[in-house]
Backbone as numpy.savetxt, mean C-alpha at the origin, in Angstrom:
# Nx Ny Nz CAx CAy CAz Cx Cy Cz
7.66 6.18 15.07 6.51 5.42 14.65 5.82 4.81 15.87
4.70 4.66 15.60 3.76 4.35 16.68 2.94 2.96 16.39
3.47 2.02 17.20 2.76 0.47 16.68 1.27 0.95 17.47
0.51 -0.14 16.25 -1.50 0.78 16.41 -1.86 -0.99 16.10
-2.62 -1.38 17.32 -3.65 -2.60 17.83 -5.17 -1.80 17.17
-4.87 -0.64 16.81 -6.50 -0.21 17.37 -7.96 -0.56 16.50
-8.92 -0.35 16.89 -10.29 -0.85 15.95 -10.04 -0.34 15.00
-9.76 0.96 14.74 -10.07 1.26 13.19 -9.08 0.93 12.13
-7.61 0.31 12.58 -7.28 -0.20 11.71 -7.61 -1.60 11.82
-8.12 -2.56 12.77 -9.13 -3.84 12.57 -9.63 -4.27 11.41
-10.77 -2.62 11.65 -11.88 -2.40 10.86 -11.02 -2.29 9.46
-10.84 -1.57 9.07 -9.67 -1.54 7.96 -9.19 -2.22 6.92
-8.76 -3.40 8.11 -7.78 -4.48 7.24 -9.60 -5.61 7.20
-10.65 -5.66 7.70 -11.31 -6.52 8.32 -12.40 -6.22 6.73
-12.66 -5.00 6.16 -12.56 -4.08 5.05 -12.26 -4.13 4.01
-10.75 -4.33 3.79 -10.25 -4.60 2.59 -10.11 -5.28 1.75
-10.37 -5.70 0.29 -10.19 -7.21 0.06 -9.11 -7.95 0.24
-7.66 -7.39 0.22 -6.37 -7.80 1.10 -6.30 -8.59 1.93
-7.24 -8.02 2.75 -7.07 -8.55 3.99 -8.70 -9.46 4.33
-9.37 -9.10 3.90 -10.63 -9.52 4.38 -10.64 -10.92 5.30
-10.08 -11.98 4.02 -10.38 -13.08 3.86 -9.48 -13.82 5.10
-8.89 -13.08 5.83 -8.13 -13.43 6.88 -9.14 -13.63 8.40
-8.86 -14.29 9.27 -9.62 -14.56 10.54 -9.05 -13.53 11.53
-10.40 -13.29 12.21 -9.65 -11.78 13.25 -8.41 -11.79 14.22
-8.44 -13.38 14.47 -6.43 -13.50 15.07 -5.66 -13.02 14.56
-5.92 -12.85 13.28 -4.55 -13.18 11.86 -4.76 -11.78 11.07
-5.95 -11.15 11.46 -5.64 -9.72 11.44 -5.21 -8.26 12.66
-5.58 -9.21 13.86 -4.92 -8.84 15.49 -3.41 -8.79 15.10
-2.91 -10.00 14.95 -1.40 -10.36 14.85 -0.98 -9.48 13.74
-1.27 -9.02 12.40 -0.83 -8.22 11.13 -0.75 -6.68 11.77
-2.13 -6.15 12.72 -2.33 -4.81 12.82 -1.23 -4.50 13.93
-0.49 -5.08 14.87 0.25 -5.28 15.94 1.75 -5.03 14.82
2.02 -5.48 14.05 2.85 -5.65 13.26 3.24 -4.44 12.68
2.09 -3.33 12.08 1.81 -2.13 11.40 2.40 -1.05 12.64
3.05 -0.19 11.86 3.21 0.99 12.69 2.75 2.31 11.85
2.23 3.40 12.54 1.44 4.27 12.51 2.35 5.33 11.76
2.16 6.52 10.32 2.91 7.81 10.21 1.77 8.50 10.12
2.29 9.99 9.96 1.06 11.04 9.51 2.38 11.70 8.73
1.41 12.44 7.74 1.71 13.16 6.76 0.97 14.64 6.71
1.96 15.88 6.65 0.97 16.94 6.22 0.48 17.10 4.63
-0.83 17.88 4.72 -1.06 18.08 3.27 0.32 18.79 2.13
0.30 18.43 1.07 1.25 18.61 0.58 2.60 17.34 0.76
3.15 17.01 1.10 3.95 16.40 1.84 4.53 15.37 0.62
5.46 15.06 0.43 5.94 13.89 -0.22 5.92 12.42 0.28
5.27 11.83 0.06 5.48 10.21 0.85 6.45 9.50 0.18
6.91 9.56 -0.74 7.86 8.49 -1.32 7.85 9.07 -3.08
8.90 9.18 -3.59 9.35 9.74 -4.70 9.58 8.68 -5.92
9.23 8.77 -6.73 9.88 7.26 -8.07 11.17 7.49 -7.69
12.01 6.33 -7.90 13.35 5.73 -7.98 13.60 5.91 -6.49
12.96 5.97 -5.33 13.47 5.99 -3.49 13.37 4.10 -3.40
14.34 3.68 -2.84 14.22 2.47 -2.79 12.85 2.46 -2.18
12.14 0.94 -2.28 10.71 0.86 -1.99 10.92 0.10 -0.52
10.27 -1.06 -0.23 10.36 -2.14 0.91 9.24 -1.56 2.26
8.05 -1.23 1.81 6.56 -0.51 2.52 5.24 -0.52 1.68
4.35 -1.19 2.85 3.20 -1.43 2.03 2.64 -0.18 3.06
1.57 0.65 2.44 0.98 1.91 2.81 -0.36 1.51 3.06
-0.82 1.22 4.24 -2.11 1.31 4.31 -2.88 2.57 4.78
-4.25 3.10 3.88 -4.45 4.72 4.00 -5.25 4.40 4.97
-5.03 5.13 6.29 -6.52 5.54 7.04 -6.98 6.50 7.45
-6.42 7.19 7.09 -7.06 8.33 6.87 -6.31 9.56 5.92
-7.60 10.70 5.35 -6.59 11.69 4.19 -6.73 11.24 2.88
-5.90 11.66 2.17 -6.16 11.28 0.58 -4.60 11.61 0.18
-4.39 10.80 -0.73 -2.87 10.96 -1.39 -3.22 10.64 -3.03
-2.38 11.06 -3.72 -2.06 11.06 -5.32 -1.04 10.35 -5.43
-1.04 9.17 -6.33 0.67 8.92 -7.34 0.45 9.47 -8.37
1.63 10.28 -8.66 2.20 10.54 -9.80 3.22 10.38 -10.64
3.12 9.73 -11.90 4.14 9.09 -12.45 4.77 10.39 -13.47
6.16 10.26 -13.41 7.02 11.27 -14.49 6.41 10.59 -15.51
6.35 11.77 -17.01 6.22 11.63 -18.33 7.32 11.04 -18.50
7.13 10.14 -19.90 8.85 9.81 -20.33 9.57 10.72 -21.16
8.66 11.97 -21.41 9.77 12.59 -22.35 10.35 13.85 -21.24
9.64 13.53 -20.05 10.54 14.45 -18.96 9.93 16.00 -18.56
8.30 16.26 -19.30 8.00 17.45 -19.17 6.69 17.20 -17.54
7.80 16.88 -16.57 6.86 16.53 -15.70 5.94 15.68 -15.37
4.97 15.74 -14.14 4.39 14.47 -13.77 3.19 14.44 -13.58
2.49 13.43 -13.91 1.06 13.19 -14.34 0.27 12.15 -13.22
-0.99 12.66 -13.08 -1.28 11.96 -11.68 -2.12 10.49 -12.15
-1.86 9.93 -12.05 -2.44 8.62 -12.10 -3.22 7.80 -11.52
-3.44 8.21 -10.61 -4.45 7.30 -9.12 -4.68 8.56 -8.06
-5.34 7.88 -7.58 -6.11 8.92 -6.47 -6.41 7.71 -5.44
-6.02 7.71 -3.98 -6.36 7.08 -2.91 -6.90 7.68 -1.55
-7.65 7.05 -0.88 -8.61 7.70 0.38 -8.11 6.34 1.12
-8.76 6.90 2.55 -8.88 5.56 4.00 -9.50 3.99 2.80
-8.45 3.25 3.26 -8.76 1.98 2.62 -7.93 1.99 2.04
-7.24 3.04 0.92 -5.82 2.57 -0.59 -5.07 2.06 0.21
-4.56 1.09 -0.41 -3.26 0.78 -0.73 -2.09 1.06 -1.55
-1.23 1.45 -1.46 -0.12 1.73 -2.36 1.19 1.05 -1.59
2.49 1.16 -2.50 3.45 0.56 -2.25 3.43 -1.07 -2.34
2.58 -1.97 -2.73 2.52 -3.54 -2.54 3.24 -4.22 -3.79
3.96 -3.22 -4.91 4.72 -3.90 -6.01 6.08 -3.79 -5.21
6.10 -2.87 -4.11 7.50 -2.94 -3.72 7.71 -3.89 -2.87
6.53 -4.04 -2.09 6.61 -5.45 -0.89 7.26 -6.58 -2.03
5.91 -6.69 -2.92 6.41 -7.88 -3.57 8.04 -8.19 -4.20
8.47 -7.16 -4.96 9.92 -7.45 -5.77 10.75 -6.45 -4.80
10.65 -6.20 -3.81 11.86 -5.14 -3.29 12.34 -4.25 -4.06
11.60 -3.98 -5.28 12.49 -2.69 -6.09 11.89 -1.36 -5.72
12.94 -0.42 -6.63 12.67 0.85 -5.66 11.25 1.41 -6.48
10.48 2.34 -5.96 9.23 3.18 -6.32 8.82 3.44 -7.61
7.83 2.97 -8.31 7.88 3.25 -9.76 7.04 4.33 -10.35
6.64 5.31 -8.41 5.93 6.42 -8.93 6.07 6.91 -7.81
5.58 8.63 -7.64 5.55 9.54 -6.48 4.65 9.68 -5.91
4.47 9.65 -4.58 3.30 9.85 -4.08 3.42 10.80 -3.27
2.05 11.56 -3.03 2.24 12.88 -2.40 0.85 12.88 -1.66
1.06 13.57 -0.47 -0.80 13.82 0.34 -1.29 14.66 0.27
-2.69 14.73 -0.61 -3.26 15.86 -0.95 -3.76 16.68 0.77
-4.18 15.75 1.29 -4.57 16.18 2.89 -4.37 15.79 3.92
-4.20 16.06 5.12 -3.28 15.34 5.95 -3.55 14.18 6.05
-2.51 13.28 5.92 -3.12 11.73 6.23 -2.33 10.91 6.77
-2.86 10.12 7.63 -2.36 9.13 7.99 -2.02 7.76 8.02
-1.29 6.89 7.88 -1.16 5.17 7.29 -0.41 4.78 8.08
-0.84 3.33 7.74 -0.29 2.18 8.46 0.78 1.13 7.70
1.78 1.19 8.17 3.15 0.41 7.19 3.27 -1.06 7.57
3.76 -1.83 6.83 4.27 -3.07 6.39 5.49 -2.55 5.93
6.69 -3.12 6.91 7.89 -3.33 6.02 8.26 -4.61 5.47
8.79 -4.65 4.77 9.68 -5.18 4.06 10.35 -6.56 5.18
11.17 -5.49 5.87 11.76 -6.83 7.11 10.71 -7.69 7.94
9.47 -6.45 8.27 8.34 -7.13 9.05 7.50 -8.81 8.35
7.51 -8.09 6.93 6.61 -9.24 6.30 7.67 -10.00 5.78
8.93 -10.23 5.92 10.05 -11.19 6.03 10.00 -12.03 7.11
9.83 -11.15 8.09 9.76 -12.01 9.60 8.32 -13.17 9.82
7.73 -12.55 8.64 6.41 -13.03 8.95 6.39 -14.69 8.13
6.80 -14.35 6.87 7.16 -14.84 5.90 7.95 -16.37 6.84
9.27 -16.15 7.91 10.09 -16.98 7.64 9.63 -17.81 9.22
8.70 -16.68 10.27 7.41 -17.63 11.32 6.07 -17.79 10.93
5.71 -17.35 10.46 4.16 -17.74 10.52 3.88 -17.60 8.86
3.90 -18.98 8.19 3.56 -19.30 6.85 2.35 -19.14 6.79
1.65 -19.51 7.21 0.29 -19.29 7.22 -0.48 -17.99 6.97
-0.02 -17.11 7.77 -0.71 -15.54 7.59 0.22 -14.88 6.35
1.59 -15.52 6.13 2.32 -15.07 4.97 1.43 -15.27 3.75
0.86 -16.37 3.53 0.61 -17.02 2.42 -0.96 -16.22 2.41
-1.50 -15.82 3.29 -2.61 -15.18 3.41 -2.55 -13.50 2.74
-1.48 -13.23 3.22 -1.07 -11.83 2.18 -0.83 -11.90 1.41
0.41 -12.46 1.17 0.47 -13.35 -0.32 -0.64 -13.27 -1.38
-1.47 -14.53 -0.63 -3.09 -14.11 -1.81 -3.57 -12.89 -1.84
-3.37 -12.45 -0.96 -4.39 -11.05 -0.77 -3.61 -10.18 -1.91
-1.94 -9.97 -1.79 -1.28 -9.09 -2.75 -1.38 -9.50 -4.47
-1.50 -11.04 -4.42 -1.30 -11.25 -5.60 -2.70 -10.71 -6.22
-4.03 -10.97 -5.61 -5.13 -10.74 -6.30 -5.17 -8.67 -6.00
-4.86 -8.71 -5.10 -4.95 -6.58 -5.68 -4.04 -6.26 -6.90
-2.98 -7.05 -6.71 -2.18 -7.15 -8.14 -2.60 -7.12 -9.76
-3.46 -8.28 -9.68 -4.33 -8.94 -10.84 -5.32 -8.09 -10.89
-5.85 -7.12 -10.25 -6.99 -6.17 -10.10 -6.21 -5.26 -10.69
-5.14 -4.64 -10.22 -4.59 -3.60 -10.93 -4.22 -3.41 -12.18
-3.11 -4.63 -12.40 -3.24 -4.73 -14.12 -4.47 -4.83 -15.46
-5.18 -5.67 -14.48 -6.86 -5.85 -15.54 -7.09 -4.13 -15.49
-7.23 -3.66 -14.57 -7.34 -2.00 -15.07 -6.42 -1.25 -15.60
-5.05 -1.54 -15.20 -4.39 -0.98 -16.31 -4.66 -1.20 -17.93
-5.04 -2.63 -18.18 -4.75 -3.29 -19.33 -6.40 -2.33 -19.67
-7.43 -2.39 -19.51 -8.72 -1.60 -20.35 -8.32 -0.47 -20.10
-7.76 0.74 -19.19 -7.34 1.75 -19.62 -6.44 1.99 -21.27
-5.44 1.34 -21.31 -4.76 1.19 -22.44 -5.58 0.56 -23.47
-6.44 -0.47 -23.45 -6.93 -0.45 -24.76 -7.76 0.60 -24.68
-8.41 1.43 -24.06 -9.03 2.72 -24.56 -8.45 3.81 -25.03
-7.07 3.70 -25.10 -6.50 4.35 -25.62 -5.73 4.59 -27.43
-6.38 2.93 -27.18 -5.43 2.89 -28.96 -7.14 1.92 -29.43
């Protein structure tokens, strides 16, 4: 892995609503923190039930989650992400393992948050903790409000 200072993940986090609301020190200090993967097209990034503890920031490429059916006849794609998704931030939050598969439709590349990193962050610098913090809880609350009108369009 390759730790990445660079503008375009700046720009990125500077971008996101996650991160927006943060001051450019406090997104200097987060992007320093992030280390760099690439993925080929096709590629598996993380499987349901792989322990979780990684927040995925996309910057480049496109990836799919796909969640297994429950009656087991395979897996159904559920989201679609480009430069900017986020995925993995239910695992930051509860440490449990993956509650879906993700795969890269094209080569792509992201920027990680572990688990230990945003621990470390968590137990020096309260301040930028509590800043992700908000940032995760409200992509959170974004996600469910769309889960929740998907499902009532359904029944």
């Amino acid at each position: 892995m390759v730790v990445s200072t660079n503008q375009e993940l700046l720009q990125i986090l500077a971008e996101h609503p996650l991160f927006h609301d943060m001051g450019e020190t406090d997104r200097v200090e987060l992007a320093a923190m992030m280390a760099e993967r690439h993925y080929e097209a096709g590629a598996e990034i993380f499987r349901e039930g792989d322990p979780g503890g990684e927040l995925l920031l996309i910057g480049g490429g496109s990836i799919e989650v796909q969640k297994q059916r429950s009656h087991g006849s395979g897996r159904v794609v559920i989201a679609r992400f480009e430069r900017g998704g986020v995925i993995g931030e239910m695992s930051l939050v509860d440490n449990m393992s993956r509650s879906a598969t993700v795969m890269a439709v094209l080569p792509t590349r992201v920027w990680i948050l572990t688990q230990e990193t945003f621990d470390e962050v968590l137990a020096s610098k309260p301040t930028l903790a509590i800043q992700v913090l908000k940032g995760l809880a409200t992509l959170l609350s974004q996600r469910l409000r769309n889960t929740s009108g998907w499902f009532a369009d359904v029944f």
